[in-house]
DRENDO-358181 format. One record per residue: x, y, z of N, C-alpha, C in turn. Coordinates in steps of 0.02 Angstrom, whole numbers, padded with zeros to 5 digits, always signed. Example, Ala and Ser with C-alpha at 12.3 -4.5 7.8 and 13.67 -1.06 7.14 Angstrom:
REM residues 2
+00660-00284+00390+00615-00225+00390+00660-00165+00390;+00642-00112+00354+00684-00053+00357+00645+00002+00394;
END
This chain:
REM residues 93
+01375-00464+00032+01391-00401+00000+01354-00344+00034;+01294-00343+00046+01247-00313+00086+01277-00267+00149;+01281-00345+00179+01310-00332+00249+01394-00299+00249;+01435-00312+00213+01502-00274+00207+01488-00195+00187;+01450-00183+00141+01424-00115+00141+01383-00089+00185;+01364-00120+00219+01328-00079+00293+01399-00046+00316;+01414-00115+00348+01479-00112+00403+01526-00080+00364;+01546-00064+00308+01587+00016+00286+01558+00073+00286;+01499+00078+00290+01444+00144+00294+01443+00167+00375;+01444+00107+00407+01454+00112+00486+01513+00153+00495;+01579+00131+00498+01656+00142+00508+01667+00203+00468;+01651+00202+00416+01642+00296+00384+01606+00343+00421;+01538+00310+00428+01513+00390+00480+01538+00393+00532;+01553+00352+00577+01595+00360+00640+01658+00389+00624;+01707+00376+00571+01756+00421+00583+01746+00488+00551;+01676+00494+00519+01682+00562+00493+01659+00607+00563;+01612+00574+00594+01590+00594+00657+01664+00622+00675;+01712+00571+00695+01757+00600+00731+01799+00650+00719;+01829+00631+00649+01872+00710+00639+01826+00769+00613;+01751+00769+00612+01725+00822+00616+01719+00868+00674;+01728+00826+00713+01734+00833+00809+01828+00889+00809;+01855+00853+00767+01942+00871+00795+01939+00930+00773;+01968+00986+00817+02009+01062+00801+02047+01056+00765;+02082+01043+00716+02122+01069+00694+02131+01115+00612;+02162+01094+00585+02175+01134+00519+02098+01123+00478;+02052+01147+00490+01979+01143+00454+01985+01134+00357;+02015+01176+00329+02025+01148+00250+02062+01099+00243;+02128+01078+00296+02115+01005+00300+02091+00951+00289;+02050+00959+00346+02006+00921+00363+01965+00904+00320;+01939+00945+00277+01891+00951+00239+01928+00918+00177;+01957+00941+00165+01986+00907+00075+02021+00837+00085;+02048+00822+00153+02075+00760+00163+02028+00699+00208;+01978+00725+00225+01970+00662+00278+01885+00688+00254;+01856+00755+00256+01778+00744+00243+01732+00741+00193;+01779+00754+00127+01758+00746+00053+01756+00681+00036;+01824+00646+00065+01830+00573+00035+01768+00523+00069;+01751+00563+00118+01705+00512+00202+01609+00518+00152;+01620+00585+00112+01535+00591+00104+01541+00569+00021;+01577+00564-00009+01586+00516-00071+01567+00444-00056;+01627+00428+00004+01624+00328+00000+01537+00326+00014;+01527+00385+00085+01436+00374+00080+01394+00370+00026;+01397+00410+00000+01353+00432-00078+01366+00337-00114;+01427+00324-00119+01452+00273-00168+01430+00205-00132;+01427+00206-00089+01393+00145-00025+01336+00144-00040;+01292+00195+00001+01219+00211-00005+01196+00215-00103;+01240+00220-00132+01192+00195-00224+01199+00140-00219;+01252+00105-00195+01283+00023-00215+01218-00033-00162;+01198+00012-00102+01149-00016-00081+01098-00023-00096;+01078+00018-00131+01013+00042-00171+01025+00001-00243;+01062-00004-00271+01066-00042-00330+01053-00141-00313;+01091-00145-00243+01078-00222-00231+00998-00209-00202;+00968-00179-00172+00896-00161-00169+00852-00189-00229;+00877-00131-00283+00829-00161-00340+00841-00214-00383;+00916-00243-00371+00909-00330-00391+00876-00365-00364;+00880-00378-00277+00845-00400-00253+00778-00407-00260;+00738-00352-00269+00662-00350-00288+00665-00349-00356;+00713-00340-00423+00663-00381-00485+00674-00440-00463;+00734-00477-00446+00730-00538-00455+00681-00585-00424;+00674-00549-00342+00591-00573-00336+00527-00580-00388;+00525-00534-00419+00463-00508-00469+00467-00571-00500;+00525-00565-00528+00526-00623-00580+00527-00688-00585;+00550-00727-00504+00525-00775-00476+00457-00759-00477;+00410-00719-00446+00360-00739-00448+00316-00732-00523;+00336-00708-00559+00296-00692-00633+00304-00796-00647;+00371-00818-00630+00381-00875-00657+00324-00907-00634;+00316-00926-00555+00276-00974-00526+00204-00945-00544;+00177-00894-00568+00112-00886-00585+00114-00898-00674;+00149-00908-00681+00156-00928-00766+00157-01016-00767;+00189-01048-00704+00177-01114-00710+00083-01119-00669;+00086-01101-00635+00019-01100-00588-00048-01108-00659;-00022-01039-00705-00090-01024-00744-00086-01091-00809;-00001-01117-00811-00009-01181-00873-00051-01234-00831;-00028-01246-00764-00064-01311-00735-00136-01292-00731;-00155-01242-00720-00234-01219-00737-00277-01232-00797;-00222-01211-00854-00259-01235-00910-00277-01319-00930;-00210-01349-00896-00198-01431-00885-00277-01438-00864;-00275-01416-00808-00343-01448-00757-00397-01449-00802;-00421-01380-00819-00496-01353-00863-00471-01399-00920;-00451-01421-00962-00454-01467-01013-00445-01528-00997;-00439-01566-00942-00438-01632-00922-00508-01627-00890;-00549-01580-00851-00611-01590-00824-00623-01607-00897;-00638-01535-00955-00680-01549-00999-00681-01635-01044;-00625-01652-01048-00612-01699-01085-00667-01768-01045;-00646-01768-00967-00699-01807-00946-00769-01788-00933;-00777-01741-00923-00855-01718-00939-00876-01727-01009;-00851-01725-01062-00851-01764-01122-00872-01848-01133;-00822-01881-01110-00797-01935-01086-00865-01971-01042;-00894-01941-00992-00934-01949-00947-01008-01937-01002;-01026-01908-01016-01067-01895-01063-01076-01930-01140;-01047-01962-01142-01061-02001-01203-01046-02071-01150;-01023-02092-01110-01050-02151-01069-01108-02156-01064;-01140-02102-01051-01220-02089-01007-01256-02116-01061;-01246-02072-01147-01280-02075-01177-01281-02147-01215;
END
């Protein structure tokens, strides 16, 4: 999806490039070929920006996950030491 919206952002500025280049009927030009050319931009360039910020929450939120499992297996650990430091200590005694 990304990449198809580049490559229409590409092929739009190049042809706006071009009939901005052509002589001819200028209000033309303008209401038929350079209004519609800086819209699809505007509408490309948000649609890019919108897959932007999916992309990075959905990162976020992968990582909120793996530090949410990280900090349960943490608590795992600190209560299995204590249990045998427990455990170990009434052996001794």
């Amino acid at each position: 999806m990304f990449i198809i919206i580049l490559l229409i952002l590409l092929v739009d500025t190049i042809m706006l490039g071009y009939f901005a280049c052509d002589c001819g009927d200028w209000q033309r030009e303008i209401l038929v070929y350079l209004i519609p050319m800086y819209l699809l931009q505007i509408i490309g360039y948000a649609a890019l920006y919108r897959i932007y910020l999916k992309m990075k929450s959905g990162k976020r939120e992968k990582l909120q996950d793996v530090v949410k499992k990280l900090r349960e297996e943490n608590e795992e650990l600190k209560s299995a030491i204590q249990q045998k430091n427990v455990e170990d200590k009434n052996t001794e005694e």
